[in-house]
N, C-alpha and C positions, 0 to 999 in steps of 0.2 A: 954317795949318790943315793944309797938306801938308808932309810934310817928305820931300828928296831923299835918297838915301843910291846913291853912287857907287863901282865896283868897284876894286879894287886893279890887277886885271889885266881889263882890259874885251875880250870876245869876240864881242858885238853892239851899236854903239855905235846903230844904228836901232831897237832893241828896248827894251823899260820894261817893267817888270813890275808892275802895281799890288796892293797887299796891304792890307786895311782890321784894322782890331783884333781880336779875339778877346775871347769874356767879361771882362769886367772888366778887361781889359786897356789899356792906353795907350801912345801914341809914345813920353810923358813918364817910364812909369815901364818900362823893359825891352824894350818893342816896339819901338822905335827899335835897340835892341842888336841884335834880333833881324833887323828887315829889312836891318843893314848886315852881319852875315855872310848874310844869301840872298844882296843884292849881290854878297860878295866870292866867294862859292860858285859863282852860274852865270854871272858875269859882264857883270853887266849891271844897269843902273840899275835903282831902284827905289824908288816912291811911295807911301810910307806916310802911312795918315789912320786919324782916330779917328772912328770911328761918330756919329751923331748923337746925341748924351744921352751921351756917354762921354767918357773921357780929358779934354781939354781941350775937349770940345763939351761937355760935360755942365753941364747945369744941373737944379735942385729942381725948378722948375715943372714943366720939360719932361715930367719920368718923372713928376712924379705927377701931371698935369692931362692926358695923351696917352697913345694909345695907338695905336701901327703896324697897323695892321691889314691884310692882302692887298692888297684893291683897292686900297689908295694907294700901296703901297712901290717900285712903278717908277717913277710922277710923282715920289714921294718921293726916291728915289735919281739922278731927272736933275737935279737940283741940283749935286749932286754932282760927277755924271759933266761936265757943263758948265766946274765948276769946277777940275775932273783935269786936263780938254780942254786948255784955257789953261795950264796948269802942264807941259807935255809941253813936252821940249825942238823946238826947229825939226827937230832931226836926227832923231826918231823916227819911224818910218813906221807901226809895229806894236806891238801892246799885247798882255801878256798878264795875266787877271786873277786874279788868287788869292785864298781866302777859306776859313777853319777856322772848326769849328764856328758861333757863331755870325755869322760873317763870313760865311758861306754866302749863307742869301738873300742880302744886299747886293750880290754879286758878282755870282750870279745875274740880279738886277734889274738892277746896270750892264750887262754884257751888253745884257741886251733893252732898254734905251734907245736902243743904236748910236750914240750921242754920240762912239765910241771908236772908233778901229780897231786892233778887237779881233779878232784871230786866234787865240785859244785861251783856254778859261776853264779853271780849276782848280779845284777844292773837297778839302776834307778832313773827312771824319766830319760833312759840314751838319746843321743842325738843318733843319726845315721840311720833311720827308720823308713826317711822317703826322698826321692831325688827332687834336689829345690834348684831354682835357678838363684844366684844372685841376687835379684829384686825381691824373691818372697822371700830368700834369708833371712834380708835386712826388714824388709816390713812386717814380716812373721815374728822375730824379735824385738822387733820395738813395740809394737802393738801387746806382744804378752807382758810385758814390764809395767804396762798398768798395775796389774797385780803381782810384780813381783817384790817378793820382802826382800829388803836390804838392812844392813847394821842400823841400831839405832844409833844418834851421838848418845855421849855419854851423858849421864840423869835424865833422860826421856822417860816421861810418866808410861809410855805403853810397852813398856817390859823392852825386851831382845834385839826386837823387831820393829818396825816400820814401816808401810807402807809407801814407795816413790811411784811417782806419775810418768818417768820419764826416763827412757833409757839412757840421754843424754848425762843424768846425773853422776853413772856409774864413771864416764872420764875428770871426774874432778879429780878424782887422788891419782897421786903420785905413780900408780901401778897399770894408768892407764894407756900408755905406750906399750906396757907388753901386751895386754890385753887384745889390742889392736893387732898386734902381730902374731901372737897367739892365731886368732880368729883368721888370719892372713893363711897364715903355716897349714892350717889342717880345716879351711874350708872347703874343700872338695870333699874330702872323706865326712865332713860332717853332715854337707848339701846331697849325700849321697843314701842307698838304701844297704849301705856294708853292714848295718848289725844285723839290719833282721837278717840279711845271707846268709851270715855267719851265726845266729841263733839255728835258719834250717841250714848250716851244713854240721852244726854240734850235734842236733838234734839227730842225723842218719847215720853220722859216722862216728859218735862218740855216745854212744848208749847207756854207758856207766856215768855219765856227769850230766846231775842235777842241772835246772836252768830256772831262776826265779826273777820273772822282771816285775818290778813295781813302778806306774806308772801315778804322774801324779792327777789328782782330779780338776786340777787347773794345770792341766800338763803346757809345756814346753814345743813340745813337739806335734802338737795338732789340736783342731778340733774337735770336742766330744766325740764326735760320730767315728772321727777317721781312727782316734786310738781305739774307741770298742769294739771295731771292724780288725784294728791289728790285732789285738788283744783275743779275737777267736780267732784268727790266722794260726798265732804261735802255740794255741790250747789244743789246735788241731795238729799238731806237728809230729805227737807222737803220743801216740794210743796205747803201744804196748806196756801192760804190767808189767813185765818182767824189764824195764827200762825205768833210771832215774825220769823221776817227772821233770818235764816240762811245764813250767807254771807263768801265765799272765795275769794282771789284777790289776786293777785301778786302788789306792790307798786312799780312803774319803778324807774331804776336807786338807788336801796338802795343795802346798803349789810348787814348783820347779824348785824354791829355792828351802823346803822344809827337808830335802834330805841333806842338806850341809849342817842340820842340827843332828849331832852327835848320837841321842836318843831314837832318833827314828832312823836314821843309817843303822844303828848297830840292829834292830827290829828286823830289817831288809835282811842283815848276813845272818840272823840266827832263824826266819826264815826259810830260808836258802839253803843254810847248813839240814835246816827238819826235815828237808825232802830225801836227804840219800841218808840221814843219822841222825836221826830226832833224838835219841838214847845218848850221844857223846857230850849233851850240854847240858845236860838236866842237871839245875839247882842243885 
């Protein structure tokens, strides 16, 4: 259910950095790719899992007889986190968590279980920011798809990436049935305002652990206005010096789907890690 992925050149051999999937994503298909260059990037282990309903946790019933709702998704994610726990080498002292887009909450939630020691949490562009109904779910994500990058085929003159017009496009492959129930499974927690709670309840009751969200500048989650407004929300969270920072930023020129490149997710957790140990990664 976990899988390890170890650095070429290790810098922190008492550090782990945990990373859970992303939409529709899995360890099985390219996630796994992804969490062994973060490894080879900040040097340091790293524990990658598939979401519950997802990747290889994913089953029919799951996503269509359940639904994540708020109130359960911390109990829900100390399962989890229990089973991180164990999976952590002997030689790890400190943990840090990362989570995109829909990985957000889950991170979020691991955090506030404490099952970890966890010294700095990450996020990138989290869903769970603002309570949506249904209709602006769906027209709030199909509308940002204008500009979202998708894989190119292969030999596309414009490098990686490609831009689609149409979120329709994303149901042509094969993966698009879990997708769907994906989105099924853990649309209330995502239509919901759980992370930022759980940013202000890290933020008062857990004072030792860094918080660094990166949002993107073609974000996901809202209009200009509405992430710069969050964005001083969570800067104001928590003033005290003598307290890990609290950090929000917009990242120029990215869109929702620029932190699934390996390179600028590992940026976010090294980061992340600068705020409570800038000293533990240095080159």
């Amino acid at each position: 259910m976990v899988s390890h992925y170890y650095p070429e050149r290790e810098r922190a051999a008492d550090t782990a950095v945990i990373i859970a999937n992303s939409f529709n994503g899995s360890v099985e298909r390219g996630f796994g790719r992804k969490a062994q260059e973060i490894a080879n990037t900040i040097g340091a282990q790293v524990l990658a899992y598939d979401r519950d309903g997802t990747g290889n946790r994913y089953t029919v019933s799951l996503s269509l007889h359940h639904n994540l709702v708020p109130s359960r998704a911390v109990q829900h994610v100390a399962t989890i986190g229990r089973l991180l726990d164990n999976e952590l080498d002997t030689t790890t002292k400190s943990v840090v968590l990362y989570g995109h887009s829909g990985a957000g909450p889950e991170m979020a939630a691991l955090a506030r279980t404490e099952l970890l020691p966890a010294f700095a949490l990450g996020l990138s562009d989290p869903v769970g920011v603002r309570k949506l109904n249904f209709v602006q779910g769906v027209l709030g994500g199909a509308l940002y798809t204008r500009n979202y990058e998708w894989p190119a085929k292969q030999g596309s003159p414009n490098g990686h990436t490609e831009s689609k017009g149409s979120v329709f496009r994303c149901l042509r492959n094969r993966h698009a049935g879990r997708a769907i129930l994906e989105a099924c499974y853990y649309s209330s927690l995502w239509a919901s305002d759980f992370t930022v709670k759980s940013i202000q309840e890290l933020a008062e009751k857990q004072p030792e652990l860094g918080i660094y969200t990166a949002f993107a500048s073609s974000s996901l989650v809202g209009k200009t206005s509405f992430v710069q407004s969050l964005i001083e929300h969570i800067n104001s969270l928590r003033t005290d010096t003598a307290s890990a920072p609290v950090v929000a930023t917009v990242v120029p020129n990215t869109l929702h789907s620029s932190f699934e490149d390996p390179t600028i997710a590992s940026t976010v957790v090294l980061r992340t890690i600068g705020l409570v140990a800038p000293e533990s990664f240095a080159a």
